[in-house]
C-alpha positions as CSV (number, residue, x, y, z in Angstrom):
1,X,-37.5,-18.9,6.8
2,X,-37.9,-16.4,9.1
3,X,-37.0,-12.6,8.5
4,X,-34.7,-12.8,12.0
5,X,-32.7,-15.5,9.5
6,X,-31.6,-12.3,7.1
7,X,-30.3,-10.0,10.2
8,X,-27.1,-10.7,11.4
9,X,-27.7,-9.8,15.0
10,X,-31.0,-11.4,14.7
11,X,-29.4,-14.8,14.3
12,X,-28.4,-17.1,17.3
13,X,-25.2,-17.6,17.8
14,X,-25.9,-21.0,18.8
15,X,-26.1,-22.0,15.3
16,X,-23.5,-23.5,13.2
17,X,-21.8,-20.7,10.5
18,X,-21.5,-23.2,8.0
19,X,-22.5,-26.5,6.9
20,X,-24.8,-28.2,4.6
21,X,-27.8,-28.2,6.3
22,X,-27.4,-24.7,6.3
23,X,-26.7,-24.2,2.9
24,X,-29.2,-26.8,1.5
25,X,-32.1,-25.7,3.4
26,X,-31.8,-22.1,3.5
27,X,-29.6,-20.4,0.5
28,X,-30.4,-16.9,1.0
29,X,-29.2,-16.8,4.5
30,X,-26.0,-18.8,3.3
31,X,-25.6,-16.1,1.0
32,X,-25.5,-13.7,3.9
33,X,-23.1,-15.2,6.1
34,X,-20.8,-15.1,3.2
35,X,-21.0,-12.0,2.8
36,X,-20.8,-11.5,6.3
37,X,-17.5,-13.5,6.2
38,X,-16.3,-11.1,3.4
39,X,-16.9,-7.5,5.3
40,X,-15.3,-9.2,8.4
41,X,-12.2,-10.2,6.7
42,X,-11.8,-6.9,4.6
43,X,-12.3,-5.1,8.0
44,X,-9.8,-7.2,10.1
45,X,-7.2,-6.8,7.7
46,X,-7.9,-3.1,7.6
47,X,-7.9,-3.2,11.1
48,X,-4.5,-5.4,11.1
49,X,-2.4,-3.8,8.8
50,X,-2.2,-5.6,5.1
51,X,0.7,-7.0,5.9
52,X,1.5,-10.0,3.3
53,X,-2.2,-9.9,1.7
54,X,-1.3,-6.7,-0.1
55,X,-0.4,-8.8,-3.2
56,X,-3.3,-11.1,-2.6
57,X,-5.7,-7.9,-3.3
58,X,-3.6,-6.7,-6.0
59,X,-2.4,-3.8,-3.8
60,X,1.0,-3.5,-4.9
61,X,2.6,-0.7,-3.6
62,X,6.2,-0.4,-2.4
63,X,6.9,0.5,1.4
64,X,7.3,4.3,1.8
65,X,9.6,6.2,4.6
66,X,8.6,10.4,4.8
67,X,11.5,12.1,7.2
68,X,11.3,15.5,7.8
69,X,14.6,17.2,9.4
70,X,15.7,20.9,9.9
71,X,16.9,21.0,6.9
72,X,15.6,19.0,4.5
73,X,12.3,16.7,4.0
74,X,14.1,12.8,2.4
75,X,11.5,10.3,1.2
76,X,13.0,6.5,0.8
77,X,11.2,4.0,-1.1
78,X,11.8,0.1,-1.0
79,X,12.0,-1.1,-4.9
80,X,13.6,-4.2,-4.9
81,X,14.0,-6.0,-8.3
82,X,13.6,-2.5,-10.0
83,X,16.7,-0.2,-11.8
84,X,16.8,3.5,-12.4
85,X,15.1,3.2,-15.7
86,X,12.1,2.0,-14.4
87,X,11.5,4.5,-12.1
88,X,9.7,7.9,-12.5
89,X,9.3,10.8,-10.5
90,X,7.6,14.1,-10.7
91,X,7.1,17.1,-8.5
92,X,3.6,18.8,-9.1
93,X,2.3,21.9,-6.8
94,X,2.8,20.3,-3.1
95,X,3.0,16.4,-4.2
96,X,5.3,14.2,-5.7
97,X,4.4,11.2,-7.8
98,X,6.8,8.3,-7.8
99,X,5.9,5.8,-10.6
100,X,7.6,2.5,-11.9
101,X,7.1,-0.7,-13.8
102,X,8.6,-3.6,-13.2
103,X,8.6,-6.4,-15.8
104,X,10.4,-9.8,-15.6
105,X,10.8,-12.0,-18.5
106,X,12.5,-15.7,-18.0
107,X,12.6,-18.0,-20.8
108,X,14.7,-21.7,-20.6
109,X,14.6,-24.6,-22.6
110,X,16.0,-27.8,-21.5
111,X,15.8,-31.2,-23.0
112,X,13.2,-30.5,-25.1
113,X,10.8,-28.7,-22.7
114,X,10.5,-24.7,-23.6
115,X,9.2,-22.8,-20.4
116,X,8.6,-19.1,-20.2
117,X,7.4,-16.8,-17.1
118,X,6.8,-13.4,-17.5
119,X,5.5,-11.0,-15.0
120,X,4.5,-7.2,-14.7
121,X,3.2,-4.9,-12.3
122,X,3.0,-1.1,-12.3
123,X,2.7,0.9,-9.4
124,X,2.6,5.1,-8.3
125,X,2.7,6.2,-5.3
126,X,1.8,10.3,-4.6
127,X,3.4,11.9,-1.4
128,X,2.0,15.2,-0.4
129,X,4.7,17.8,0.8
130,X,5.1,20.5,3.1
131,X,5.5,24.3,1.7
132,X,8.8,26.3,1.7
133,X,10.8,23.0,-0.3
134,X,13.1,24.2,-2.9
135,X,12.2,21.4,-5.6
136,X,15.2,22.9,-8.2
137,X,17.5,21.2,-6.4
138,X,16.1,17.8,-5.2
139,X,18.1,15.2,-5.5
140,X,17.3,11.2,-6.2
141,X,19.3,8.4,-5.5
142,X,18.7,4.4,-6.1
143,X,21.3,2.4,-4.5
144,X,20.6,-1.3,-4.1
145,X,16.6,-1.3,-4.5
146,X,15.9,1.6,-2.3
147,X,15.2,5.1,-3.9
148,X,15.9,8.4,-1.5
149,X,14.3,11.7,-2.7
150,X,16.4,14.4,-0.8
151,X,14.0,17.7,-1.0
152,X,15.6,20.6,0.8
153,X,13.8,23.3,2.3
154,X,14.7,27.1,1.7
155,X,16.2,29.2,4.1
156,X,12.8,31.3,4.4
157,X,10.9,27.9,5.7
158,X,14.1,27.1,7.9
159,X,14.1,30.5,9.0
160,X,10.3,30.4,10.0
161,X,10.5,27.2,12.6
162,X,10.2,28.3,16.5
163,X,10.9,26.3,19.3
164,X,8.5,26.1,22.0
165,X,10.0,25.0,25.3
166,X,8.4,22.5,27.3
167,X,7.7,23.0,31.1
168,X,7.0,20.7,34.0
169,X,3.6,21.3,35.5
């Protein structure tokens, strides 16, 4: 084995990735193109957006939608499968902390054969928010899986916005 075998960019590229030849005759480069293979993967989906293979890394974490308007900052969050009672949310400082648990329980028995399913998976998600919100009177609504926090802002932080005018060159 020689050292250029253990550096990535020391290795031709004329060689085959896998295979058992490689494998068989030398196991500690083997060992580093999988782990090549790993960082490569990670990175690309990093790169790519999680997309479907949140759940595959145990990422589960609903879809989250921050507006911010003149009036008010509204955060919506997908929850599908969730109700109202399994849904938490607190306001601390300039963050708030949505939380939930969803837990799924199916049991059936038919001709004899007993078959039961459960499934549970907890999630939080913390938003950061903007000064000047007048958190006494948010409001949160969950209407057919998706959750809206409505956070107004006072009149001092409405008060405080300028317009700048844009002008051609």
């Amino acid at each position: 084995m020689q050292i250029s075998d253990l550096i990535p960019w020391g290795r031709g590229k004329d060689r085959p990735a896998t295979g058992e030849e490689g494998r068989a005759g030398n196991p500690l480069a083997s060992l580093q193109r999988d782990i090549n293979h790993v960082f490569e993967d990670f990175w690309q989906r990093v790169e790519n957006g999680w997309g479907e293979h949140r759940a595959e890394l145990g990422m589960f974490g609903p879809s989250t939608d921050v507006t911010e308007t003149e009036g008010n900052v509204e955060v919506t969050v997908e929850l599908p499968g969730m109700s109202e009672e399994d849904i938490d949310i607190s306001l601390s400082g300039d963050a708030m902390t949505i939380r939930g648990e969803k837990k799924i329980e199916h049991e059936d028995e038919r001709k004899g054969v007993y078959m039961s399913e459960r499934s549970y998976g907890a999630f939080y998600r913390t938003v950061p928010l903007p000064a000047g919100l007048d958190t006494d009177k948010a409001d949160a609504v969950f209407k057919n899986g998706v959750l809206t926090v409505t956070l107004p802002k006072t009149a001092e932080a409405q008060a405080k916005v300028k317009r700048i005018p844009v002008k051609a060159a």
